[in-house]
C-alpha positions in Angstrom: 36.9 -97.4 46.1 40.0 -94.7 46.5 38.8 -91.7 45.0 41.5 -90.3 42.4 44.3 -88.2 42.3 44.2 -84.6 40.7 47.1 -83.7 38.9 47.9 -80.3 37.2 50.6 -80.3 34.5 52.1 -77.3 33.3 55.4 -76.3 30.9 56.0 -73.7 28.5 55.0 -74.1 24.7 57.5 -76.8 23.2 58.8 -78.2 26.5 57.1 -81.5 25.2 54.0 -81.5 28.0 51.7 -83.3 25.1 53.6 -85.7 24.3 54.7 -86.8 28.1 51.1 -87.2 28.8 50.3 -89.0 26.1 53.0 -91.5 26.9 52.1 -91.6 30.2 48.2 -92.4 30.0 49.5 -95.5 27.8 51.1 -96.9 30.8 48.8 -95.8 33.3 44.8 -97.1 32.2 43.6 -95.6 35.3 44.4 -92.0 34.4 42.5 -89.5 32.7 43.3 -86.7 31.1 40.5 -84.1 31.1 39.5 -82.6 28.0 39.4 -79.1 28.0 37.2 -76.2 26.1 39.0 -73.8 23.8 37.4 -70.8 21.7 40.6 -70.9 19.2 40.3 -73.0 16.3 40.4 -76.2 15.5 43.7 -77.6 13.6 44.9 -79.7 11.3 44.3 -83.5 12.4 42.7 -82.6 15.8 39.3 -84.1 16.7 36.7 -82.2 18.7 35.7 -83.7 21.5 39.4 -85.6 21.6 41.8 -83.0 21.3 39.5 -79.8 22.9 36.0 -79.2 23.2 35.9 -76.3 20.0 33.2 -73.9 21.0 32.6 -69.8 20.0 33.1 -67.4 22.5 29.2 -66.4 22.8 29.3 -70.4 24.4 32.2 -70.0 26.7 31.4 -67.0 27.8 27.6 -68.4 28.6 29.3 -71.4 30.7 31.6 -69.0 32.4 28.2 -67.1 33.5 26.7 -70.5 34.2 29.4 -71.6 36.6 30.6 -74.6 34.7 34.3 -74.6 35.0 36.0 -75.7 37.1 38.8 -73.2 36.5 39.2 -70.5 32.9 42.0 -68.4 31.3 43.1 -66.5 28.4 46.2 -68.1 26.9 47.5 -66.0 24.0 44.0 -64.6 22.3 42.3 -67.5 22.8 39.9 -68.9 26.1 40.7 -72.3 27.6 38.3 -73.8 30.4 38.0 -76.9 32.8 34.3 -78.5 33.2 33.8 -79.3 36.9 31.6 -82.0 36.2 33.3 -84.0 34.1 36.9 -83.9 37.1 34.6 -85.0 39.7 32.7 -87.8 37.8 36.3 -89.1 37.2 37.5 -88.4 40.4 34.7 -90.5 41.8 35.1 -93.4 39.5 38.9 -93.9 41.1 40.5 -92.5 38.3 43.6 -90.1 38.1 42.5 -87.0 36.3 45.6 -84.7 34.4 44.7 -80.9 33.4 47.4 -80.1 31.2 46.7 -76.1 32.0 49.0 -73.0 32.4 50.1 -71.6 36.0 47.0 -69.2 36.0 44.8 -72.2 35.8 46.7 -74.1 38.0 46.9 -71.4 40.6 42.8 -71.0 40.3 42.3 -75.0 41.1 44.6 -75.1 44.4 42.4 -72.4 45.9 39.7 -74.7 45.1 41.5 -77.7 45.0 43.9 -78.2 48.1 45.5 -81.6 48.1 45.5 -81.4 44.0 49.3 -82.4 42.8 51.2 -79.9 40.9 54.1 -80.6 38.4 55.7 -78.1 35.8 57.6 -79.4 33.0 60.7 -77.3 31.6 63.1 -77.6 29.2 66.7 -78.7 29.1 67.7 -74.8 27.7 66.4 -71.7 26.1 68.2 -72.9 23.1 66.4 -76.2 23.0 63.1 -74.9 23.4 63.3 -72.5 20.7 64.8 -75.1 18.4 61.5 -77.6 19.5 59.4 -74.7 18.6 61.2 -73.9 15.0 60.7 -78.0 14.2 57.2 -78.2 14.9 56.5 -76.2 11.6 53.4 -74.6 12.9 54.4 -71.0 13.4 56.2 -68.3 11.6 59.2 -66.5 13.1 57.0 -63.6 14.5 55.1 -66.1 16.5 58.2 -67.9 17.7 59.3 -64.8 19.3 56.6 -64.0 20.5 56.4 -67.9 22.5 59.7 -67.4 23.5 58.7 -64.1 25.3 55.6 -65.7 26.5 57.8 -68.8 27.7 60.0 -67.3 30.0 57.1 -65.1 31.8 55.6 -68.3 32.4 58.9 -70.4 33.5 59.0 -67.7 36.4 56.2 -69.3 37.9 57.8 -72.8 38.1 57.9 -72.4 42.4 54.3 -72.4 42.6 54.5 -76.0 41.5 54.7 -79.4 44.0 57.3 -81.0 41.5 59.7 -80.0 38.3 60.3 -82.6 35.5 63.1 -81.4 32.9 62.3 -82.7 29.7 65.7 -83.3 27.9 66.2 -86.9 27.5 62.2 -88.4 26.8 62.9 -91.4 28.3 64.2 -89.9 31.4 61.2 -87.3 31.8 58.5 -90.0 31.3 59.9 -92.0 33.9 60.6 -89.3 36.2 56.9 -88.3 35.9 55.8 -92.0 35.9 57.3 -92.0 39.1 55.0 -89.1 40.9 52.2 -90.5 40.2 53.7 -94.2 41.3 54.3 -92.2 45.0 51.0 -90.7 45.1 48.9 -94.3 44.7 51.3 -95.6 47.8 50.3 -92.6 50.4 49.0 -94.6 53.3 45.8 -92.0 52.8 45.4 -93.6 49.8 46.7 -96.9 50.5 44.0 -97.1 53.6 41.0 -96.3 50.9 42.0 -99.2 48.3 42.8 -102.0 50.9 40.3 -101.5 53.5 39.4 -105.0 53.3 42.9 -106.4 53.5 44.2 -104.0 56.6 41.2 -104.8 58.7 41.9 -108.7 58.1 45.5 -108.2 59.1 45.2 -106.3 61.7 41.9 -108.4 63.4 43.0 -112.3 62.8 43.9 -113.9 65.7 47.1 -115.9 65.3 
């Protein structure tokens, strides 16, 4: 069995990355995406153990110690953390694994990492992000701002990426992502791992 593909997907906050994954896994059974741990709390109609793995910072801080992630970063005022056993149990099973993690994150896993795929989402405009923010109707003005600030810090790091996706028709941006990870399954490294059976019959049958 071909051992999976690591992807890292990144974007700003209200360039739509949650929702391209989700439509993504729906089409793709053999992908993953890894759930992460988080030490901020737990909102409205999330699930823990679905959404993030909720703990307190006295427990993240103990797995940090412990050496249990795979990569960690502070994200606002809040902690956010990869579990390295749970990406190689996947990656072993043949499965596609997504982090849905900022650059810092992303920049920690392809030291460790090195043939891990790297995409960045961004948004059509600064004008459309802002107005994605203002309609999800979770933060106040002050918070807006201060995501806007935060987005365009983090947009700067868009070149450490392997691919860009702009998200400005859905449609578009799921299949534009779809088709990364479509490429990826056809590398002949790949390719040579899930066929083994069927290139050594082709190329050893005497005609």
């Amino acid at each position: 069995m071909a051992k999976g593909n690591l992807y890292i997907i990144s974007a700003p906050s209200g360039a739509g990355k949650s929702s391209l994954v989700s439509a993504l896994v729906k089409d793709w059974p053999d992908t993953e995406v890894s759930v992460s741990h988080t030490t901020r709390a737990i909102r409205p109609g999330e699930i823990d153990g679905v959404n993030y793995h909720f703990v307190d910072e006295a427990t993240f801080v103990d797995m940090i110690d412990r050496g249990l992630f795979l990569e960690h970063a502070q994200v606002f005022d809040n902690r956010y953390g990869t579990s390295r056993q749970s990406i190689q149990e996947q990656l072993l099973k043949g499965k596609d694994v997504i982090l849905e993690i900022d650059w810092q994150g992303a920049r920690q896993i392809r030291q460790l990492v090195s043939d891990c795929k790297t995409i960045y989402i961004l948004p059509p405009s600064i004008a459309a992000l802002r107005e994605r923010l203002q309609k999800r109707g979770q933060d106040d003005d002050k918070l807006i701002e201060r995501r806007m600030r935060d987005a365009v810090s983090e947009m700067s790091h868009y070149s450490e990426f392997d691919y860009i996706v702009i998200n400005d028709d859905f449609e578009q941006a799921k299949n534009d992502l779809s088709a990364i990870f479509v490429s990826n399954r056809l590398l002949k490294e790949f390719q040579q791992e899930q066929h083994i059976d069927l290139l050594a019959e082709l190329l050893t049958t005497e005609i």
